[in-house]
Biotite code that builds the C-alpha atoms (Angstrom):
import biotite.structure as struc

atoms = struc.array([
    struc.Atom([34.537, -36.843, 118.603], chain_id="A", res_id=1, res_name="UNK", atom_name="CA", element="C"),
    struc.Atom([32.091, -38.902, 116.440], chain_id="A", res_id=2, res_name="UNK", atom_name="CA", element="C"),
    struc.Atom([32.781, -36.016, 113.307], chain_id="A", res_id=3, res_name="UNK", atom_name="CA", element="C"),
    struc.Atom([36.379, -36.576, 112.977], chain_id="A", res_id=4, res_name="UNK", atom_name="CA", element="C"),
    struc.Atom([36.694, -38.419, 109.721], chain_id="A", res_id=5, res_name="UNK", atom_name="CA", element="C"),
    struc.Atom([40.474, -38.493, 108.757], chain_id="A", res_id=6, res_name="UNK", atom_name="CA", element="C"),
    struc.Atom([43.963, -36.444, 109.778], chain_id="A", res_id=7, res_name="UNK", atom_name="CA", element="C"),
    struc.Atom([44.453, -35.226, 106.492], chain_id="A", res_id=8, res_name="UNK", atom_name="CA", element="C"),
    struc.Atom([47.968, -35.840, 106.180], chain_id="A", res_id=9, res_name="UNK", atom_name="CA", element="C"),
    struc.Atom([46.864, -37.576, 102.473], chain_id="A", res_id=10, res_name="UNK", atom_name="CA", element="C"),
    struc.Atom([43.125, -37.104, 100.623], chain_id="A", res_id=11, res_name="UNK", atom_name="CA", element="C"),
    struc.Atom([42.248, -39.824, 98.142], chain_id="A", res_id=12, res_name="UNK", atom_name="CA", element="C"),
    struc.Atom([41.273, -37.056, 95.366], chain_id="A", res_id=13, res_name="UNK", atom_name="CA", element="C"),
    struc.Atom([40.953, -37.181, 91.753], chain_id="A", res_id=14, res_name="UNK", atom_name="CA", element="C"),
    struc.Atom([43.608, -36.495, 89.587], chain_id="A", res_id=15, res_name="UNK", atom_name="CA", element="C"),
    struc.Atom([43.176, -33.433, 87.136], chain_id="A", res_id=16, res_name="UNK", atom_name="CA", element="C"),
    struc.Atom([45.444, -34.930, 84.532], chain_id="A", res_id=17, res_name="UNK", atom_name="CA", element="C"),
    struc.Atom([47.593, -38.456, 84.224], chain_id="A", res_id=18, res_name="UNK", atom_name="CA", element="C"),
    struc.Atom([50.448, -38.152, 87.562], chain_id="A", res_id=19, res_name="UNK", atom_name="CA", element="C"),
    struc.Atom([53.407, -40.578, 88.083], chain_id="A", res_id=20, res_name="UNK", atom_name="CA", element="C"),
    struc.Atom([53.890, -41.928, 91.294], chain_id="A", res_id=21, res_name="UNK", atom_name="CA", element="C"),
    struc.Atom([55.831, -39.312, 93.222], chain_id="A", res_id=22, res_name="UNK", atom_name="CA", element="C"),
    struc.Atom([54.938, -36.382, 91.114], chain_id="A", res_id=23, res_name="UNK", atom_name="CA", element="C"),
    struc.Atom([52.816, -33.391, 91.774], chain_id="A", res_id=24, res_name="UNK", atom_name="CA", element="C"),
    struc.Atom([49.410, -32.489, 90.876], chain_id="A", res_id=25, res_name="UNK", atom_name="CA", element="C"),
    struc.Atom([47.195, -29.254, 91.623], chain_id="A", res_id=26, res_name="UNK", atom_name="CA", element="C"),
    struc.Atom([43.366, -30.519, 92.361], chain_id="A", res_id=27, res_name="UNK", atom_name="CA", element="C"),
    struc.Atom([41.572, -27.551, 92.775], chain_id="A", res_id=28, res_name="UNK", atom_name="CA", element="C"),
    struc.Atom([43.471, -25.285, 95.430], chain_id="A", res_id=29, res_name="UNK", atom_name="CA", element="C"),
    struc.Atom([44.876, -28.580, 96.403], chain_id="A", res_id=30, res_name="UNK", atom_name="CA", element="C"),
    struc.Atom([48.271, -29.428, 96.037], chain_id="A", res_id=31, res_name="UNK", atom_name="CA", element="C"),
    struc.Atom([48.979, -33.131, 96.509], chain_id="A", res_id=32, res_name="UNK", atom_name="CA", element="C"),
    struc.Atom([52.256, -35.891, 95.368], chain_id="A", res_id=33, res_name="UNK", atom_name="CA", element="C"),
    struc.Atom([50.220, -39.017, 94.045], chain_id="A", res_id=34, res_name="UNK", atom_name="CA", element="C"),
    struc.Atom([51.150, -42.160, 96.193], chain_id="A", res_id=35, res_name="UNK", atom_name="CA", element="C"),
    struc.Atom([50.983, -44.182, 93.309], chain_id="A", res_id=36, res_name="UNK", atom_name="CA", element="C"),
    struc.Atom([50.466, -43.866, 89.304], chain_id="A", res_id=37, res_name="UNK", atom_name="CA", element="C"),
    struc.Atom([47.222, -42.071, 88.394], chain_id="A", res_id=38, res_name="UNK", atom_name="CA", element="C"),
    struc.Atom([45.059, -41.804, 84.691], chain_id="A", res_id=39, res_name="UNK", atom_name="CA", element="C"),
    struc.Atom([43.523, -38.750, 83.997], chain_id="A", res_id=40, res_name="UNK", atom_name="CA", element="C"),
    struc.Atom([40.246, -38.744, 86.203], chain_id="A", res_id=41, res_name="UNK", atom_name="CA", element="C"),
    struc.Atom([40.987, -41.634, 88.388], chain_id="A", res_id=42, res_name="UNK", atom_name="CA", element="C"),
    struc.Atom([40.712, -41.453, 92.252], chain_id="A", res_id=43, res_name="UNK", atom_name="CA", element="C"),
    struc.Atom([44.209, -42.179, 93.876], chain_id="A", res_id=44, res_name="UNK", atom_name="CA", element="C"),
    struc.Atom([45.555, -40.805, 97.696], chain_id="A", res_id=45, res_name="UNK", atom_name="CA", element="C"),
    struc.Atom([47.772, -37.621, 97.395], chain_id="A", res_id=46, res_name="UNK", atom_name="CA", element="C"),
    struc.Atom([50.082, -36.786, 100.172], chain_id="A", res_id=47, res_name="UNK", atom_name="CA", element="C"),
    struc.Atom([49.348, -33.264, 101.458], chain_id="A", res_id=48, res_name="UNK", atom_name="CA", element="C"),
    struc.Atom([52.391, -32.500, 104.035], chain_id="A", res_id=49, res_name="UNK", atom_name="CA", element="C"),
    struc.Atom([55.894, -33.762, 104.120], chain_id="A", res_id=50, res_name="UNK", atom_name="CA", element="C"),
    struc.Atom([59.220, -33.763, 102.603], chain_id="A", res_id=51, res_name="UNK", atom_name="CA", element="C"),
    struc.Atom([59.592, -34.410, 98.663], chain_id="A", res_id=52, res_name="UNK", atom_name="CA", element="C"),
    struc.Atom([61.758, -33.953, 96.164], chain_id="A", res_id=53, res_name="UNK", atom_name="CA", element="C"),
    struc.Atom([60.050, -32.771, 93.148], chain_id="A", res_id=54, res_name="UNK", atom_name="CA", element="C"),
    struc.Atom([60.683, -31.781, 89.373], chain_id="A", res_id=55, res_name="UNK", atom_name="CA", element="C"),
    struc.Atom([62.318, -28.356, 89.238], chain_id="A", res_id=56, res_name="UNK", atom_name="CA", element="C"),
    struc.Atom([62.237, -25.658, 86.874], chain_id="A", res_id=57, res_name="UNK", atom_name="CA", element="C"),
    struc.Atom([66.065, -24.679, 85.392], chain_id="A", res_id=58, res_name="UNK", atom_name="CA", element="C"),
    struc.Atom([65.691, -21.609, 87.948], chain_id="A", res_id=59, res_name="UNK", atom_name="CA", element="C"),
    struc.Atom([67.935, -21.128, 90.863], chain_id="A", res_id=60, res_name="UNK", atom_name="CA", element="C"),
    struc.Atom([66.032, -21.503, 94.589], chain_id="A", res_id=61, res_name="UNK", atom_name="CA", element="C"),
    struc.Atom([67.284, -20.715, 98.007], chain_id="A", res_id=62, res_name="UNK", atom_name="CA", element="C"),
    struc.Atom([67.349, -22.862, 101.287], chain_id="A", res_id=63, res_name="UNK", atom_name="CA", element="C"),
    struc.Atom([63.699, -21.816, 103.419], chain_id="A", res_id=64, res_name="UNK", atom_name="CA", element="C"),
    struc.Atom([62.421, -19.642, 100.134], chain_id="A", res_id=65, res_name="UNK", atom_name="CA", element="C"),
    struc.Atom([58.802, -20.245, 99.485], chain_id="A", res_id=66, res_name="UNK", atom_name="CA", element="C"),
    struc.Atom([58.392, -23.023, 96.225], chain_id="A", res_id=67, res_name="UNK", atom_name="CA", element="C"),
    struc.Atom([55.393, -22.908, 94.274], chain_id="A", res_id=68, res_name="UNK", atom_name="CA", element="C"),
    struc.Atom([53.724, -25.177, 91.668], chain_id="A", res_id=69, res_name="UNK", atom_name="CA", element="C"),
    struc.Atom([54.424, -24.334, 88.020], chain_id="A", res_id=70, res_name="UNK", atom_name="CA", element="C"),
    struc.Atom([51.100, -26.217, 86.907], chain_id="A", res_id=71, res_name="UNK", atom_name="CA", element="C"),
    struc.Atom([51.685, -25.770, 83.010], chain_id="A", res_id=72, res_name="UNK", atom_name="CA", element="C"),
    struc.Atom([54.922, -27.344, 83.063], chain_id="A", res_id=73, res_name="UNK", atom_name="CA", element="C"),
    struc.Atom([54.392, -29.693, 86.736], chain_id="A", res_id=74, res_name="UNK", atom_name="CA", element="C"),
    struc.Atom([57.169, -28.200, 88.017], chain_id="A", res_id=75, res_name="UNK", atom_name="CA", element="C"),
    struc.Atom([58.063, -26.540, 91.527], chain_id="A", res_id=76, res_name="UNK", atom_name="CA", element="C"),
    struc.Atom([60.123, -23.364, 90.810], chain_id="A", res_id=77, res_name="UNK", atom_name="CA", element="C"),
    struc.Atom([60.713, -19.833, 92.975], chain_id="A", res_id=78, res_name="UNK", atom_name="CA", element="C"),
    struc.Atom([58.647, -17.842, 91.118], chain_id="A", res_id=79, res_name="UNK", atom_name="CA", element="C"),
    struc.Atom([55.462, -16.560, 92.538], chain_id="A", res_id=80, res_name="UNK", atom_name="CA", element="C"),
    struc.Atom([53.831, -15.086, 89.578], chain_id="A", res_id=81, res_name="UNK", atom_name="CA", element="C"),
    struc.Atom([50.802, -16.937, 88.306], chain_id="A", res_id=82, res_name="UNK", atom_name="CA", element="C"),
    struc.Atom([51.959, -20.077, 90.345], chain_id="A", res_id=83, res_name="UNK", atom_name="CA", element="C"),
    struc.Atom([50.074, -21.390, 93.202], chain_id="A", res_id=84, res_name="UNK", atom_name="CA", element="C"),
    struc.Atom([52.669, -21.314, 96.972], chain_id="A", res_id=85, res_name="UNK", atom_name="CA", element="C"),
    struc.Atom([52.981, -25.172, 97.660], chain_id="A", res_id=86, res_name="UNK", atom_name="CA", element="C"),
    struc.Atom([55.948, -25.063, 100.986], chain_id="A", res_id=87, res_name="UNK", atom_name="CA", element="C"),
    struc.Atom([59.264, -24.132, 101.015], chain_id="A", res_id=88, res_name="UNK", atom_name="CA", element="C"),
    struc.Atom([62.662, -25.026, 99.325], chain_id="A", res_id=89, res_name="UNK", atom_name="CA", element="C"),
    struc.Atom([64.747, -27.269, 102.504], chain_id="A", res_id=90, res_name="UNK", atom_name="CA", element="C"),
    struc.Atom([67.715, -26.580, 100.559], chain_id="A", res_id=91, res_name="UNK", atom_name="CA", element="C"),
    struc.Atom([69.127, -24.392, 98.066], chain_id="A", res_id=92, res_name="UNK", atom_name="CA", element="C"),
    struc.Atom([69.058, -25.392, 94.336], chain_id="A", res_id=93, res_name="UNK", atom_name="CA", element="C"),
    struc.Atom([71.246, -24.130, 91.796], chain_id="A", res_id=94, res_name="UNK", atom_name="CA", element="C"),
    struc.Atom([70.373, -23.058, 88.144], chain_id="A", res_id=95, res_name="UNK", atom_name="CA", element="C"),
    struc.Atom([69.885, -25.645, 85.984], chain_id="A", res_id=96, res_name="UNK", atom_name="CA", element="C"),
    struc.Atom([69.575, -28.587, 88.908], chain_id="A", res_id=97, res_name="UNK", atom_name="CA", element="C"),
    struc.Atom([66.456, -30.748, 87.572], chain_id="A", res_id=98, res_name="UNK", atom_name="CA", element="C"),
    struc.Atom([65.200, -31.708, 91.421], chain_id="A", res_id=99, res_name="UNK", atom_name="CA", element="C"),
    struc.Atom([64.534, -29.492, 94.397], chain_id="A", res_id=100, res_name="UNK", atom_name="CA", element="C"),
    struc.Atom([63.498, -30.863, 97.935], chain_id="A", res_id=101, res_name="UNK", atom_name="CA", element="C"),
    struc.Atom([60.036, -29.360, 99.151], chain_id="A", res_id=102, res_name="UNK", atom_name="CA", element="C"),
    struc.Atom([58.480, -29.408, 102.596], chain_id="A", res_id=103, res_name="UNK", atom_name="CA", element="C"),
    struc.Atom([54.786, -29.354, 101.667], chain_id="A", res_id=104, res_name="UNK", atom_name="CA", element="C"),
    struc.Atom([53.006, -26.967, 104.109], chain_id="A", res_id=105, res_name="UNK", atom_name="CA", element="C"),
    struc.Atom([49.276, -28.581, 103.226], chain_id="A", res_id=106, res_name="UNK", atom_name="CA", element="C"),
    struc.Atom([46.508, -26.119, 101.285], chain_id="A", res_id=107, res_name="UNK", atom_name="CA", element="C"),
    struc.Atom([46.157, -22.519, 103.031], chain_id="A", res_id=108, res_name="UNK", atom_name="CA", element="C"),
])
């Protein structure tokens, strides 16, 4: 197929604000972990799918319950209002536990 371009798995994208490597970032309707540290503005590859552990919000999460990105604080947490859906918790997470493990389901 000469319009294939890439698998998508990871977009080099550019990050909306400064991202460590390993942490979360919202571009657009994109949800991405940077593969590497990022300055506000500069291009960098974002993983798309996968498992990750990410920065959690002090709320409690259960094992295969939908996670979504907290993108004032750049945190994944269980709560659906105003947050954008990201994947799904692979294990439960107890109030107050600072890390939850995500399985990134990819934008839409």
């Amino acid at each position: 197929m000469r319009n294939f371009t890439a698998k998508g798995d990871s977009l080099t994208l550019t990050a909306p604000y400064a991202v460590a490597a390993g942490a979360g970032a919202l571009i657009g309707a994109t949800f991405g972990v940077a593969k590497s540290a990022l300055a506000i503005g500069a291009r960098g590859v974002f993983e798309l799918v996968g498992c990750y552990d990410l920065a959690k919000d002090a709320g409690a999460a259960a094992e295969g319950a939908r996670a979504y990105w907290d993108n004032t604080a750049k945190v994944v947490t269980a709560t659906a209002a105003g947050n954008t859906l990201i994947g799904v918790f692979t294990a439960a997470r107890a109030a107050g536990a600072t890390t939850a493990n995500v399985r990134l389901n990819g934008s839409f």
